[in-house]
C-alpha positions as a Python dict, from the first residue, in 0.01 Angstrom:
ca = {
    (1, 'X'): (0, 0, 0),
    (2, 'X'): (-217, -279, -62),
    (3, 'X'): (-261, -361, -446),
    (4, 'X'): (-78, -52, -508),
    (5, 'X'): (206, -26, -782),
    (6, 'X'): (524, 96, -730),
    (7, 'X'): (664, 315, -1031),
    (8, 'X'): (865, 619, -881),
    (9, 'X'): (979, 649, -515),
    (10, 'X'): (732, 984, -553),
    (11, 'X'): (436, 751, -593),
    (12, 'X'): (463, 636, -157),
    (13, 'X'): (483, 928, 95),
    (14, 'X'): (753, 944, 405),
    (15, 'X'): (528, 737, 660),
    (16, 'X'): (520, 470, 390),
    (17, 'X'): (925, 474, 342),
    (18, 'X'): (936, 400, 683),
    (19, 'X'): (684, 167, 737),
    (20, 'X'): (850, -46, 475),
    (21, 'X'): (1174, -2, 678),
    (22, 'X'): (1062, -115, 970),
    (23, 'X'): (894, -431, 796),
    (24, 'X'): (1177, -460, 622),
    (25, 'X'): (1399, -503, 987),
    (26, 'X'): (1130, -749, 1084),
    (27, 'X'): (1244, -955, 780),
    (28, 'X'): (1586, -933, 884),
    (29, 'X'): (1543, -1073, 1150),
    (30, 'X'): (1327, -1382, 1068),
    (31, 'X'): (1368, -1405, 697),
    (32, 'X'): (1217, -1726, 638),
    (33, 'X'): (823, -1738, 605),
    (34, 'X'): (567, -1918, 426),
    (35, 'X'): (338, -1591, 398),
    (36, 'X'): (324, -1579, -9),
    (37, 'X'): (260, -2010, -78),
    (38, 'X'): (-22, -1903, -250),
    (39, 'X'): (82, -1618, -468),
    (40, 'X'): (300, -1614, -818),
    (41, 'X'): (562, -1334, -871),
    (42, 'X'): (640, -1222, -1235),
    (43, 'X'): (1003, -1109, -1280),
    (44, 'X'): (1003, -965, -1657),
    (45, 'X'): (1419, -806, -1725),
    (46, 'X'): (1419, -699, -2053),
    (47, 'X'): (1789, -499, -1926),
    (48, 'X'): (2032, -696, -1791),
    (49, 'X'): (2030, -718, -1432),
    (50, 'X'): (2202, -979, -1140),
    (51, 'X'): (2122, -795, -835),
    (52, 'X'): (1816, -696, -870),
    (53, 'X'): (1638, -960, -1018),
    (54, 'X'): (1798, -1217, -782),
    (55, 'X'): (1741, -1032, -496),
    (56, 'X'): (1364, -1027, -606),
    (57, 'X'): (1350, -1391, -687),
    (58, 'X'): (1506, -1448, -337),
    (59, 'X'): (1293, -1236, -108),
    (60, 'X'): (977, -1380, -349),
    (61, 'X'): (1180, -1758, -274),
    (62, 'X'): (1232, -1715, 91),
    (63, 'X'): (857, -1595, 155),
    (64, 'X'): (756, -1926, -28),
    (65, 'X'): (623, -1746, -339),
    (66, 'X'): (635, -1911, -677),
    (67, 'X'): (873, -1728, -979),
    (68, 'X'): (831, -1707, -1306),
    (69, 'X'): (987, -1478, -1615),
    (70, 'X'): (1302, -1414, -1809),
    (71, 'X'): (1569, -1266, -1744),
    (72, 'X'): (1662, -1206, -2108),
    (73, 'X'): (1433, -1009, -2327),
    (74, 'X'): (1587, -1219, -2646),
    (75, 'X'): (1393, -1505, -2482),
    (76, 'X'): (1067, -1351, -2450),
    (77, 'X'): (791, -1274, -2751),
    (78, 'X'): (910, -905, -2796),
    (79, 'X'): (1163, -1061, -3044),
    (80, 'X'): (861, -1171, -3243),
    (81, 'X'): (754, -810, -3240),
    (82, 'X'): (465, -883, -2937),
    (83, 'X'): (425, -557, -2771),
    (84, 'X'): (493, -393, -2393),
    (85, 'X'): (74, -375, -2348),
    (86, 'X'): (48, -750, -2464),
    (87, 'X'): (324, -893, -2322),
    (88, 'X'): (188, -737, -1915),
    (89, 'X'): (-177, -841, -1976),
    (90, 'X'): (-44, -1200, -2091),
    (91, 'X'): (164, -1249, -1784),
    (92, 'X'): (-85, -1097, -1583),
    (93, 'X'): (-274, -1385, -1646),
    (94, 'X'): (-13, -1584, -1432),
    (95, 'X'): (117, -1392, -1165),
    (96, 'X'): (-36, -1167, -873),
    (97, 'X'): (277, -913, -902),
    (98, 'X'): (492, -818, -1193),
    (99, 'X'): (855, -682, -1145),
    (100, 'X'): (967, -519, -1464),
    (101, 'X'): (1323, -357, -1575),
    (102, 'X'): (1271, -205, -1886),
    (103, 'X'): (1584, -9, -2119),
    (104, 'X'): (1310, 304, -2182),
    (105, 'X'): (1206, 559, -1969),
    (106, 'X'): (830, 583, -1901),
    (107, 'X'): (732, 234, -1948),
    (108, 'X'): (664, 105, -1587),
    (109, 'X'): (430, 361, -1581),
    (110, 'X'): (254, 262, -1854),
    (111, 'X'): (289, -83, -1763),
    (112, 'X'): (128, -5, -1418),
    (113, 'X'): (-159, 169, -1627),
    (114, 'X'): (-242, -120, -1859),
    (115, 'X'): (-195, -413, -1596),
    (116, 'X'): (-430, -530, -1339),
    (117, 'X'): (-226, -635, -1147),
    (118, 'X'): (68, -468, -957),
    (119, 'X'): (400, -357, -1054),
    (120, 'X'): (708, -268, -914),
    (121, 'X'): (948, -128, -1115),
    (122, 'X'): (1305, -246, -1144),
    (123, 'X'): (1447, 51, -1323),
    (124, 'X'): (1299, 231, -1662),
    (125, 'X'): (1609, 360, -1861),
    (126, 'X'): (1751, 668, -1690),
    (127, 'X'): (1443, 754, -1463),
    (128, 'X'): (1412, 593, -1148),
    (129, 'X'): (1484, 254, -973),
    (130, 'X'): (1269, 309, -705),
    (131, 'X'): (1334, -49, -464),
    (132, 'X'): (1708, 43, -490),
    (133, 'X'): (1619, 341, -350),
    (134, 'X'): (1452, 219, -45),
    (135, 'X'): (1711, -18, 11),
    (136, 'X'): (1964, 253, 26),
    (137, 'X'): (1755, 430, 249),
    (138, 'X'): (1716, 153, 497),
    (139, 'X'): (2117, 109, 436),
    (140, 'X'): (2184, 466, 569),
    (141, 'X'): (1925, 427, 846),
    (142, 'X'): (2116, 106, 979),
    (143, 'X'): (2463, 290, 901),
    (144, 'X'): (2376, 592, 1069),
    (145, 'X'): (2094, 517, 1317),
    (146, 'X'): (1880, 836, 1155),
    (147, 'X'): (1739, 919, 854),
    (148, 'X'): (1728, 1344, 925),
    (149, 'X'): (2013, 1598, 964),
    (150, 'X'): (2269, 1412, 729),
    (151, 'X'): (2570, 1528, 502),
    (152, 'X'): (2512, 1283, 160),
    (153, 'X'): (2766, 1271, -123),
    (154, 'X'): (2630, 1161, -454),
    (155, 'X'): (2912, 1101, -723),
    (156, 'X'): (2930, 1004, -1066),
    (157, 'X'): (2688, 975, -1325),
    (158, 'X'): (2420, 1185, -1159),
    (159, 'X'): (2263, 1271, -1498),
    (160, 'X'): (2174, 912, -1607),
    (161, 'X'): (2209, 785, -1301),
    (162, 'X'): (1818, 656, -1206),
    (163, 'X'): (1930, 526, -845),
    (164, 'X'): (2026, 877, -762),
    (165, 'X'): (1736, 1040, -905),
    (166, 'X'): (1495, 797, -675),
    (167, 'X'): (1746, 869, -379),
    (168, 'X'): (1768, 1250, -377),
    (169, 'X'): (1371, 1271, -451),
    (170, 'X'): (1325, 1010, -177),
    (171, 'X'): (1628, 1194, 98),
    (172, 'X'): (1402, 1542, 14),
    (173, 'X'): (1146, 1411, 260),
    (174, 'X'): (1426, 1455, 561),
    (175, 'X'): (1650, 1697, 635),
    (176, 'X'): (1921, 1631, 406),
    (177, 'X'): (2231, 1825, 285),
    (178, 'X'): (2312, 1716, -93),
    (179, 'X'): (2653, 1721, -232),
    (180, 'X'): (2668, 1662, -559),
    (181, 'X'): (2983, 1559, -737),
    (182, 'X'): (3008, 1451, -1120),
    (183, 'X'): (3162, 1613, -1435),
    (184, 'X'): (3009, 1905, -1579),
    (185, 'X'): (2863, 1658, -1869),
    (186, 'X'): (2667, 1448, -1604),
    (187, 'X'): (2559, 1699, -1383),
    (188, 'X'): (2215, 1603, -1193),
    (189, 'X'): (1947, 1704, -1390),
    (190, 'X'): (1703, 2055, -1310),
    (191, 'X'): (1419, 1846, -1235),
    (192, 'X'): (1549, 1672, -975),
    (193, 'X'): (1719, 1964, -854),
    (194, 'X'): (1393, 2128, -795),
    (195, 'X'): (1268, 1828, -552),
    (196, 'X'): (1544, 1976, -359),
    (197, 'X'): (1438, 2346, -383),
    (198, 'X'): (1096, 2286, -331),
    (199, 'X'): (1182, 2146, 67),
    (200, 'X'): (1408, 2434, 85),
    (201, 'X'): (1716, 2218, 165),
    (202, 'X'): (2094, 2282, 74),
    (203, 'X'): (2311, 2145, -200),
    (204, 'X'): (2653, 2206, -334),
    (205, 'X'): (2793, 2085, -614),
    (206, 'X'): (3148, 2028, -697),
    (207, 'X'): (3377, 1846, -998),
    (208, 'X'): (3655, 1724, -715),
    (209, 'X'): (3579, 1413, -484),
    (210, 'X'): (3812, 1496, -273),
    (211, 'X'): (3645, 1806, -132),
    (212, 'X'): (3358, 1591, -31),
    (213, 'X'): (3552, 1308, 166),
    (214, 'X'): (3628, 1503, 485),
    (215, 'X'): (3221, 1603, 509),
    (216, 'X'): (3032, 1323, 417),
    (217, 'X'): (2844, 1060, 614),
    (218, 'X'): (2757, 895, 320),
    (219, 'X'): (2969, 867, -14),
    (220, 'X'): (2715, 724, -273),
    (221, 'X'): (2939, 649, -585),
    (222, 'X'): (2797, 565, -955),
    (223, 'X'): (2919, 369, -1213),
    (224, 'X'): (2952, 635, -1518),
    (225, 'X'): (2727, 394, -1757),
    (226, 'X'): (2812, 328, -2093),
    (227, 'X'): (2510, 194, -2211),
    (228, 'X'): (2318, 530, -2170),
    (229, 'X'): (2588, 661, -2367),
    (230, 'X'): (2468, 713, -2745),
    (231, 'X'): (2827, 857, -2826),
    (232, 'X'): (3160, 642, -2738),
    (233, 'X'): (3348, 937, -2729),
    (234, 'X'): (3169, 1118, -2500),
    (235, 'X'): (3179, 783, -2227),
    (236, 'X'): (3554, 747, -2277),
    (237, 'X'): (3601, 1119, -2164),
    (238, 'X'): (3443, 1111, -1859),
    (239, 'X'): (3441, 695, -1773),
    (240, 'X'): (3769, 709, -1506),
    (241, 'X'): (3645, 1065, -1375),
    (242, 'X'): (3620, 927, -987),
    (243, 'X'): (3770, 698, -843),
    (244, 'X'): (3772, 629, -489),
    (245, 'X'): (4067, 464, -305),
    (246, 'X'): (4114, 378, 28),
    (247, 'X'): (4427, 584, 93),
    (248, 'X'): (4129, 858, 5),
    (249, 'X'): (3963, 778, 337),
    (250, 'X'): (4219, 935, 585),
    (251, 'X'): (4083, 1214, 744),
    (252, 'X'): (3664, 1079, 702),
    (253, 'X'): (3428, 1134, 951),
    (254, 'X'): (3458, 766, 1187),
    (255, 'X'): (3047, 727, 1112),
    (256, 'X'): (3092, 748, 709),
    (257, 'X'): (3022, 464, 492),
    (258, 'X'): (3064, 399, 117),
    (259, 'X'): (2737, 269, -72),
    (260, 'X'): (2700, 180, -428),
    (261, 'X'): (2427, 20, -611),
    (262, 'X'): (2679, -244, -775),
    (263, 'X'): (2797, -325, -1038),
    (264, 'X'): (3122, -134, -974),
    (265, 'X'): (3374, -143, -1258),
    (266, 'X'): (3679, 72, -1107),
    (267, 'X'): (3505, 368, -904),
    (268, 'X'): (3636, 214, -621),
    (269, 'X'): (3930, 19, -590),
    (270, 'X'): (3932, -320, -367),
    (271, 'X'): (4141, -195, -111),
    (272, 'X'): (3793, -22, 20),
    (273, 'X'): (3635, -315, 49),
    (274, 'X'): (3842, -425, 373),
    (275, 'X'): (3815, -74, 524),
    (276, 'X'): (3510, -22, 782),
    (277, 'X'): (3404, 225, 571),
    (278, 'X'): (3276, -3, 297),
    (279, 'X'): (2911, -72, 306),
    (280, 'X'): (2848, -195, -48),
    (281, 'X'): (2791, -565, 16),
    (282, 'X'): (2619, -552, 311),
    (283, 'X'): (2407, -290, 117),
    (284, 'X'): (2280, -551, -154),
    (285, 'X'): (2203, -798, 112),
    (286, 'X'): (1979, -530, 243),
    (287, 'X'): (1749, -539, -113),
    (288, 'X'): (1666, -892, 21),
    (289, 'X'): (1479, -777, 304),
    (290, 'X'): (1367, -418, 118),
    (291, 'X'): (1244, -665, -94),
    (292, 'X'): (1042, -872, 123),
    (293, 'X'): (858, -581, 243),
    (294, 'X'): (750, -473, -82),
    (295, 'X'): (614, -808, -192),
    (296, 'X'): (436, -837, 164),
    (297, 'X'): (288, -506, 170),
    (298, 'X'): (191, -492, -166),
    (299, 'X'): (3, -847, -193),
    (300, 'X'): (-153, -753, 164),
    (301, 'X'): (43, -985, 348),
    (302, 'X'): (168, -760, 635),
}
């Protein structure tokens, strides 16, 4: 993985997903070390983020790496009309890894194609968000002690949804049965679909959350995003289409646990959050040390 970008979960193979999971629960365990004094980390957000980029600037932090960035694109030289190819080989200049959220689809790719030096993307638009993934993978390993033979509930906005994308391509390498529950309008799209057909593995897809609950071991709930949204009207049909409550829970399997890639607005009310079932917090905690790994492996650390 040395030197090696990271643009879609696609781009590493199962043995690497877990070798970064069991770095990853080496950094848990002893997350304090001077490995990366001598290296700079680029953090470039031209999309709002808070987990994410902290999370980043944290694992980069606590492995004695030095940050720089923005974490506002209006800050940056893009307002001055500089462009995506100019602004990477610029900060390339200055860093020895480049994290990168960009608003449109396609452009940590080509970021990873004019840069020489590595990048990990952060989430491009509605396509994939490829760390999150691999936290939420080592989540469910740590939830459920396994990776294979699972029952995993996706819900929401599985049609912009970029953490689900990553998470269903990534979940195709194990033996994983997809359900898949959103409103007709955000239904997950055919080409992700067909990472699922291709491995010849199940899914079902429903419109009712509640015919999920009782089967899951993992509920994975979205927020339905507005921003991706180009029509108001559209969002405010289907923006209060689940919501999960804990009252919801009676009757879930004891091993279940609710994950969501934050921020929640009300797909799940706060009387989950004191249920064992909720998973959430302890989930973005978990990017610290998903994190870690990355940075290590990448910059040939570990």
């Amino acid at each position: 993985m040395k030197n090696r970008s990271l643009i879609s979960i696609t781009d590493y193979n199962k043995d690497e997903y877990i070798r970064i999971l069991e770095l990853a629960a080496e950094f848990e365990k002893n997350p304090i070390q001077n490995i990366l004094a001598d290296h700079v980390v680029a953090t470039l957000f031209f999309e709002p983020s808070t987990r994410t980029r902290l999370s980043f600037e944290s694992a980069a932090s606590r492995l004695g790496a030095k940050v720089i960035g923005f974490a506002d694109a209006n800050i940056s030289s893009t307002t001055k009309g500089e462009s995506l190819k100019d602004t990477i080989l610029t900060v390339s200049n200055y860093s020895d890894i480049i994290v990168m959220r960009h608003p449109r689809e396609g452009s940590a790719r080509f970021a990873s194609e004019v840069s020489p030096v590595p990048i990990i993307n952060a989430g491009d638009g509605g396509n994939q968000h490829p760390t999150q993934c691999l936290l939420d993978l080592y989540s469910i390993k740590k939830t459920q002690g396994k990776l294979d033979g699972l029952n995993v509930a996706f819900v929401g906005d599985l049609k912009y949804g970029r953490t689900v994308h990553s998470n269903v391509m990534a979940l195709c390498n194990f033996d994983t049965t997809f359900h898949l529950v959103s409103p007709l309008e955000l239904k997950l799209p055919s080409y992700v679909k067909m990472h699922i057909k291709d491995r010849n593995l199940k899914y079902h897809q429903y419109t009712d959350l509640n015919e999920v609950i009782p089967i899951a071991d993992i509920i994975y709930m979205t927020r339905i995003q507005r921003e991706r949204f180009s029509d108001p009207i559209e969002y405010e049909k289907v923006k209060n289409a689940y919501i999960l409550s804990a009252n919801m829970l009676n009757g879930c399997r004891e091993n279940m646990r609710v994950l969501h890639p934050l921020p929640r607005v009300n797909e799940i009310t706060e009387d989950v959050d004191s249920t064992k079932y909720a998973y959430y917090f302890q989930q973005a905690l978990n990017g610290v040390y998903v994190r870690q790994a990355l940075l290590a492996a990448i910059l040939g650390v570990k």
